[in-house]
N, C-alpha and C positions, 0 to 999 in steps of 0.2 A: 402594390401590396406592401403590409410594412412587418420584416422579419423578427424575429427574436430567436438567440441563438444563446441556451442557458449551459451555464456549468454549473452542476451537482456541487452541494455546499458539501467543502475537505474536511473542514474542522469545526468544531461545535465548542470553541471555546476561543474569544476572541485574543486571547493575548498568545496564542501558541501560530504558527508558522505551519506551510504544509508542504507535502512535495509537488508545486504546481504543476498542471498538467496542459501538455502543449497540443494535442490532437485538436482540441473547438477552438485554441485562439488559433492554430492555421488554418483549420476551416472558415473561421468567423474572417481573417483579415482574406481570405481568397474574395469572399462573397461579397463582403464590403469594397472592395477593388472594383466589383462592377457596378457600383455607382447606385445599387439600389437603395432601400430605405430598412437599415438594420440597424438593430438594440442588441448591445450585449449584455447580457447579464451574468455576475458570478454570484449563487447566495450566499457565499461564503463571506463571515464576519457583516452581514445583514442580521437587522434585529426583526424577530419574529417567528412566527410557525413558516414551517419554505411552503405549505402550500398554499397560505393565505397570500402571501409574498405574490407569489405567481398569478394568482387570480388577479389582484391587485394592477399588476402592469400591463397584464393581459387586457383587463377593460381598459385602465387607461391611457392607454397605448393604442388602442384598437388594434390588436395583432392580428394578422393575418394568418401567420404562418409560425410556427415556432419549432427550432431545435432544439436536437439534445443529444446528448454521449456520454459515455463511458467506458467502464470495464463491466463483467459480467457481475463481481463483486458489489458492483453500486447499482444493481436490479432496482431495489425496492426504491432509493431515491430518483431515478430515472421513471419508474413508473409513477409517482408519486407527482413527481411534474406535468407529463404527462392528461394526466385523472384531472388534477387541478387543472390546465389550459381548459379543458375541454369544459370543463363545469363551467368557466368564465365564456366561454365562448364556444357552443355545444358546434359552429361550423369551422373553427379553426382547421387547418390543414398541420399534421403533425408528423414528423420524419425525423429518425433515430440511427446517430452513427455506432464508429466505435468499436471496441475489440467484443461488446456484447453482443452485436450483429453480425461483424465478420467472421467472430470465431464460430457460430451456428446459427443463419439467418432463421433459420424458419422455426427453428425451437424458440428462439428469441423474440421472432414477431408474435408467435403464439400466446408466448409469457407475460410480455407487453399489451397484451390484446388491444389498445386502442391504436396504438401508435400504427401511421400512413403509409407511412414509404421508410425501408431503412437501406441505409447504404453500407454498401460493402466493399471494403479496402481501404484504402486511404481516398478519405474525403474532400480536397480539396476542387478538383475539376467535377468531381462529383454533387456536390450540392449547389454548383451554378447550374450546371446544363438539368439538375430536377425544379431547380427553379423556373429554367425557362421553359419546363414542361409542365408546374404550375401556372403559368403564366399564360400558356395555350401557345408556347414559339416552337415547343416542336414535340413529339409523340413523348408518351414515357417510355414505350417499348426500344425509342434508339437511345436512352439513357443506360450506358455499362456501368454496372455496378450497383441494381435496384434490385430490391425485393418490395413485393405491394400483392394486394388479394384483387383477385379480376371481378371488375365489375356488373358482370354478366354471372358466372357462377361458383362466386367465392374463391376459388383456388388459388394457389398461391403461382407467382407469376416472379421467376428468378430472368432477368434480361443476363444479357454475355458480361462475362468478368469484367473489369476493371482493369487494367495493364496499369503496374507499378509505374511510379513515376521516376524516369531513371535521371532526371537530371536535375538533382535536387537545388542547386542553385537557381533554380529559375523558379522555386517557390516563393512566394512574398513572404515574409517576418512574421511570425506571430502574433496578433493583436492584443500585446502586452496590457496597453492600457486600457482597453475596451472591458477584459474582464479583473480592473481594479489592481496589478500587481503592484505596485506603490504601497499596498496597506498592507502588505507582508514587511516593508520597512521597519526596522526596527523591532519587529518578532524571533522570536530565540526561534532558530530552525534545531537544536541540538535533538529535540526528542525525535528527527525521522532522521538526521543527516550525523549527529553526535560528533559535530565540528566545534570548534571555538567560537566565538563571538564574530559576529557578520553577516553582512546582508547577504542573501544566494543568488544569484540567477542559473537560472535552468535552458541547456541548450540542447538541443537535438546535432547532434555531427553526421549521423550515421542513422540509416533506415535498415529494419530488417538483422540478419544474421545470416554467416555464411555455414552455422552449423545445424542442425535438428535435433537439437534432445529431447526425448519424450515424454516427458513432463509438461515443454514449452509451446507457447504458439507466439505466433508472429504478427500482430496485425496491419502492421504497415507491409506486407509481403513478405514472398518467401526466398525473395532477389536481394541480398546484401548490395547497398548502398553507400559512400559516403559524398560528404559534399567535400568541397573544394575551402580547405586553411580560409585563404582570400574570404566566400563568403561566412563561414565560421568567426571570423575576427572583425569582420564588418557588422555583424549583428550583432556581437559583443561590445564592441565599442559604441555601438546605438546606446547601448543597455546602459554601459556606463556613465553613458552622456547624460543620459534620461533618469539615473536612479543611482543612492548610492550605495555601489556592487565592489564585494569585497573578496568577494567565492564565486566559483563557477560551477555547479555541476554537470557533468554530462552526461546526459541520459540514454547515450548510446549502447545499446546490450555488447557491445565490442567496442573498445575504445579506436582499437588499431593494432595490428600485427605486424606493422610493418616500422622499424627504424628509423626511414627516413623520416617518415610521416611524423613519427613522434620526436623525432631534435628538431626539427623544421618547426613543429608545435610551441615546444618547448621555449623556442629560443624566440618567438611571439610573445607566448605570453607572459614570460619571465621580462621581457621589456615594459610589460602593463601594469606588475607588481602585484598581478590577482595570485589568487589560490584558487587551487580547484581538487574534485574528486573526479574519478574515473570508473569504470569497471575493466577490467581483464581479463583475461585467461590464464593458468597458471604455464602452458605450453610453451607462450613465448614470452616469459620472462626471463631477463637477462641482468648479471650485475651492470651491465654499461646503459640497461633502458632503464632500471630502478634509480641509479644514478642520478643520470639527466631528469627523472620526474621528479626526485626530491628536492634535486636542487631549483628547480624553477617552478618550487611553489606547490608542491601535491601533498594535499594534507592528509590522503591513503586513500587505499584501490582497495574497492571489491571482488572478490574471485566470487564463481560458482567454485565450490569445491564438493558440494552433492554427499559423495563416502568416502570412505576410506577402502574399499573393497573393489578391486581392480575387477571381479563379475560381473559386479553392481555396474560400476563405470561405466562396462561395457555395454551393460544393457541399456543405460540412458544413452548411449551413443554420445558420450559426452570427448571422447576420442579423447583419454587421457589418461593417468594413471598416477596410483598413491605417489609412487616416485616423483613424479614430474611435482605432485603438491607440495613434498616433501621439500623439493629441491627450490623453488620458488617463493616459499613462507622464508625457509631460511635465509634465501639470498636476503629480503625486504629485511627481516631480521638483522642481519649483518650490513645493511646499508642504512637501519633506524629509520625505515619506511615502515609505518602504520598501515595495516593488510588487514582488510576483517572479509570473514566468508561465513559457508553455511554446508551445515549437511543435512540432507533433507531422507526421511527414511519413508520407505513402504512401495519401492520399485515393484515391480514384474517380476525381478529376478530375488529377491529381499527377500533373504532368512532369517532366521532367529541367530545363525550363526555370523551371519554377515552383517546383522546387526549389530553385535555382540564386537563382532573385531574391530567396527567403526565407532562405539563407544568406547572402548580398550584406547584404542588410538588417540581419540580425542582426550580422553582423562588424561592419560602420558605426556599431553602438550599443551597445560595450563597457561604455557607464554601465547600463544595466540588467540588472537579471538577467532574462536568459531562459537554460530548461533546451532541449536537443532532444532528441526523443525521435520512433520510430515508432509508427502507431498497431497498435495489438493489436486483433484483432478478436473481441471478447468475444460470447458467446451472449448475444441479447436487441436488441441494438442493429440498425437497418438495414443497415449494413455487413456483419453475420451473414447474414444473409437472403439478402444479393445472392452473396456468397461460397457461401452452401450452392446458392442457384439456379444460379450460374455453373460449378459443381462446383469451384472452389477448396477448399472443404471437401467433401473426398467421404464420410466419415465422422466425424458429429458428437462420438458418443461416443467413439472415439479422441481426436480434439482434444481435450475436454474432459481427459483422462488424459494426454494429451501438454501440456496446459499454455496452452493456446491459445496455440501460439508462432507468431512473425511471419509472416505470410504479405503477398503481391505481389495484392493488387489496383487495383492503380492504373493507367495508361493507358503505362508502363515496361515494357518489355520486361524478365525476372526478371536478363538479363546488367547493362541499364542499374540496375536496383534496387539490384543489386548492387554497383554502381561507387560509386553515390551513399549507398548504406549504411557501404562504404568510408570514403569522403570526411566523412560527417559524425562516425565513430566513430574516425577520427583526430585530427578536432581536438581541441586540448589547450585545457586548462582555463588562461582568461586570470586573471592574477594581476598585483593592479594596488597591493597592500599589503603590507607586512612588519611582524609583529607583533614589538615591541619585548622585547630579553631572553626569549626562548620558552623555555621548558620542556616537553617531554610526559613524560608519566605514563601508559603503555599497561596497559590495562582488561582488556582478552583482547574478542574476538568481532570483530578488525578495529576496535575505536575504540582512541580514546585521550584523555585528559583533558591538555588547554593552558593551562598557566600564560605569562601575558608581558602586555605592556602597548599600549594601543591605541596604533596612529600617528596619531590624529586629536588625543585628548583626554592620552593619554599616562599614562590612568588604568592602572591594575592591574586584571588581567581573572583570570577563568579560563570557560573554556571545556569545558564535558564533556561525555562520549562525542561525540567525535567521530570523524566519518569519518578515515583517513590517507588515502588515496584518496578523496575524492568528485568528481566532474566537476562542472564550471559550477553552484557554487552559493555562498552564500554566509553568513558567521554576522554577529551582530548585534555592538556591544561594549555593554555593561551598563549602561554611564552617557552615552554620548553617544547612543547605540540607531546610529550610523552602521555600514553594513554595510561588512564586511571581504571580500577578493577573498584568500585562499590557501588552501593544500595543507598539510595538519597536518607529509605526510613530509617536507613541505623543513625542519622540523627536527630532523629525526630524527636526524642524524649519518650513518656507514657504517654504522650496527646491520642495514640492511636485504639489503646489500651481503655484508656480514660473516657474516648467518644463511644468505643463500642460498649462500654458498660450501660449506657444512657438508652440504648436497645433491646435491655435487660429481661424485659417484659413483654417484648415482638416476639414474631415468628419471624426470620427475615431468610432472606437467598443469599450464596457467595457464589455469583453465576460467571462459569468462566476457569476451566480448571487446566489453567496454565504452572510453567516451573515458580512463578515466585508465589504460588500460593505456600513456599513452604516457608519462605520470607515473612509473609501474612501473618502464619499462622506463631510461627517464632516470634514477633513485636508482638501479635494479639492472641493470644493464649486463650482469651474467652472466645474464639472462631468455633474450638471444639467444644463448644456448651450444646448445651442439646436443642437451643431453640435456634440453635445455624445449622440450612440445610446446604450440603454441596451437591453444584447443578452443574452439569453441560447440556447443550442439545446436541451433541455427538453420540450417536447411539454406539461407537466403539469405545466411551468413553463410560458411560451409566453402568452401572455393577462392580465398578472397579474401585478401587482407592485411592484415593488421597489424604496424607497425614493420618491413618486412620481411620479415615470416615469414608464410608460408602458413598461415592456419586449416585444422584439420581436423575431423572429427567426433570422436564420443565413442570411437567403435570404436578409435581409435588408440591407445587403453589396450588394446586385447588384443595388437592387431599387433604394441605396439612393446616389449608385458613390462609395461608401467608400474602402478607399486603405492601412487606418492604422485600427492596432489590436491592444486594451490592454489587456493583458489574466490578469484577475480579481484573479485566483486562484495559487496554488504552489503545488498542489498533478500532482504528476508526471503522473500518467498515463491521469488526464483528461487534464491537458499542451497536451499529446501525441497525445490525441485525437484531442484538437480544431487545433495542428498544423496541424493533417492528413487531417481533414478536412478541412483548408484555404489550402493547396494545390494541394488538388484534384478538391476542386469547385469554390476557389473564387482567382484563379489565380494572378486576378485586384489588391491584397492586395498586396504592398509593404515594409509594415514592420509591425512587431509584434515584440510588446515588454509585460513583464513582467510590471505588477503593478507599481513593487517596484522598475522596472528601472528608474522612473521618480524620485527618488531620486538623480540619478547618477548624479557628474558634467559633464559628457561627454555625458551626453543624449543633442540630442536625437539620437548622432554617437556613438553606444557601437558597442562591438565587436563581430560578428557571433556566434549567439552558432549552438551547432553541430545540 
């Protein structure tokens, strides 16, 4: 039989970089180990429509069988693959991994409606032994880790767990080249990763997490893992062999708590003259492990830092406190270690007051980056659970298709939610630096590439794919690594001003009502003309304000005639969504562009993206 093992296209704009995802290339290099007959494919930076793409390989290929995975986020493009196999090949065999199946098989295979068999946990021994129960070598019923519908009378049919895989060096290497990573070469990663100039590789150290906040879910288990230095620097060193890698990121949800672990690390890879990022905790940070990380190469650590409200804390179980954040920023602080985090608001325990002290907080410490953000309430996580017991999600598998969008369970009344969703998506993005002599050079997809010279060092920079629009975040500069506080549009000139007048005469959408719409709306002034409607599909989000104007929903594309879209945002999956959605419901829309297309000289004729 001959496999095909897809990964969901990252980016829709070929000159941008993404954060590759390592769950199907270790699935795909397990399966390919047993010698059968597998194709991998990534449609990322392939030209065309992905589901003509797929049909395409599908015939000519003769596939038998074909994967696929994801996150729950990347629903509609995993279904989308799917749909497509099948129309090329109505007897394909089709089986679906991934934190979209583990985190809630059966809501998941529902939503997915074609898809065969989905596996659940970490897929590695998992989709050999469903292979050789395609294959007719042994039952699917002694496959751990399946969900599939019985072919006698429908029902859904969960076989026994899956048991984590506790020794993770005895996993094969990721099948780096199978899904193409070479042509991340020479792509600016700065708009996900907001590092300096260089190639990234992406490693897994560590499976799982040894904590539970209720927010999060785990799909690789619920048993904290990590591997062994030895095989971490052995795959590393493949990488390097193989491509050339200048950064490392770890994509471990825990880097390591543990000292030894980390001078042992350090004094590795500080002999290889990489760079790399991390995540941490702010609990076991110390001046002597900040120390050892900067000096051997850390171009800065992610904290979760959630709130500022030691309630809040506690109700995420995130077993930690304002103080410990406090005392940890500073240290990085004081050692010129670059630290960025996030506070994420609309816990369980989430007041209007406690919101209120964690923006207090946040305003008082414009030296740090922190992002704000709501939480999303993802299938798998205890926040799910309580949301589905409480009937906040009355139907799972709609959510899942709707995108798991915001929802109010917090101790806020949905008016007060509302007020304070207001409030935090107005604030504008502090800008505490001006980059010397700026040049941009607009890329197409909302970035744009920054020529100009640091205010620190006063060195000559450039800067690529970048956000024009990002909110509270920040880029590095290349020689001194001090991070810079701006808005790529403030040098834009009137090109922004200048393109939107040329709209004059539309009805058009500004879908997407994030903080830099106040950025938007500051460079283009004619936003507020009356023929710009503002949209979200966030129903805690419609009635409310921004800059003045009433949000509405999406509907008000039929009501008010409207045939142009500006997608307001640059995170790839909600792009994915507002596209799925203007072509499932609002047909009438004839062109959607990107924000930061309206820089372009060739707007408002650019060129099809995929």
């Amino acid at each position: 039989m001959r496999y095909l093992i897809v990964m969901p296209r990252q980016t829709k704009v070929n000159e941008h970089s993404y954060y590759f995802p390592l769950g199907i290339p270790y699935v795909s290099a397990s399966l390919k180990a047993t010698n059968r007959d597998v194709i991998s494919y990534n449609l990322t930076y392939k030209t065309g429509d992905d589901k003509e793409l797929i049909r395409q390989i599908v015939k000519n290929e003769r596939i038998d069988v074909i994967g696929v995975g994801g996150l729950t986020g990347q629903y509609w493009e995993i279904s989308d693959i799917l749909y497509a196999a099948k129309e090329a090949n109505p007897y394909i065999i089709t089986m679906v991994g991934g934190g979209i199946i583990t985190s809630d098989p059966q809501a998941a295979m529902e939503a997915l409606e074609i898809a065969d068999y989905g596996m659940i946990g970490e897929g590695e021994i998992t989709i050999c032994e469903l292979a050789d129960a395609i294959e007719g070598k042994r039952k699917f019923e002694e496959v751990n880790g399946l969900i599939y519908r019985s072919a006698t009378n429908d029902a859904w049919i969960t076989t026994a767990p899956r048991q984590e895989i506790m020794d993770l060096d005895s996993i094969i290497f990721p099948d780096y080249e199978g899904f193409d990573f070479g042509e991340m070469m020479g792509k600016s990663p700065q708009q996900i990763l907001h590092v300096a100039e260089g190639n990234i590789a992406y490693i897994s150290g560590g499976r799982s997490c040894p904590f539970n906040c209720t927010f999060c879910f785990h799909p690789s288990g619920s048993r904290y893992r990590k591997r062994s230095l030895d095989s971490v620097f052995e795959e590393i060193d493949q990488l390097c062999a193989a491509y050339p890698i200048q950064c490392v990121n770890f994509s471990d949800e825990l880097f390591s708590n543990n000292l030894d672990y980390v001078r042992e690390f350090c004094r590795r890879i500080q002999a290889r003259g990489l760079k790399f990022i991390i995540w941490m905790r702010v609990d076991t940070t110390t001046p002597e492990m900040i120390r050892l990380l900067k000096n051997s190469g850390c171009l800065y650590i992610s904290y979760g830092l959630e709130s500022a409200d030691n309630t809040v804390l506690k109700s995420m179980r995130k077993n930690i406190t304002i103080e410990q954040i406090e005392r940890a920023l500073s240290i990085c602080k004081e050692e010129d270690m670059n630290a960025m985090g996030t506070f994420i608001f609309g816990d369980l325990a989430e007041t209007t007051e406690t919101m209120n002290r964690t923006l207090d907080w946040w305003k008082a410490h414009p030296e740090y980056t922190i992002e704000l953000n709501f939480i999303r309430v993802y299938p798998g996580s205890h926040l799910y659970q309580v949301a589905c017991k409480n009937g906040k999600i009355k139907d799972k598998v709609q959510f899942i298709k709707d995108g798991c969008p915001l929802i109010n369970i917090s101790k806020m009344t949905d008016e007060e939610f509302k007020a304070q969703i207001e409030k935090v998506t107005s604030l504008s993005h502090i800008r505490q630096d001006q980059i010397l002599d700026a040049k941009l050079s607009y890329i197409g997809g909302g970035k744009t590439d920054i020529q100009g010279r640091c205010p620190h060092c006063q060195t000559q920079n450039e800067w690529r794919g970048q956000d024009l629009f990002r909110p509270i975040t920040k880029i590095l500069c290349h020689h001194c690594n001090k991070p810079l506080d701006i808005i790529a549009a403030d040098y834009a000139g009137d090109i922004f001003e200048r393109n939107l007048r040329t709209l004059s005469d539309r009805r058009i959408v500004l879908w997407g009502m994030i903080n830099a719409v106040n950025d938007m709306v500051r460079i283009m002034p004619g936003l507020l003309d009356d023929h710009v409607f503002f949209v979200d599909a966030s129903e805690l989000k419609q009635g409310g304000k921004m800059c003045g104007k009433t949000i509405g929903s999406p509907d008000i594309i039929i009501k008010e005639h409207i045939d142009a879209v500006l997608i307001a945002t640059t995170t790839p999956t909600a792009i994915d969504s507002i596209r799925y959605t203007i072509e499932t419901n609002y047909p009438q829309v004839r062109d959607v562009w990107y924000i930061g297309d309206l820089m372009s000289p060739d707007f408002p004729r650019l060129p099809e993206l995929p």
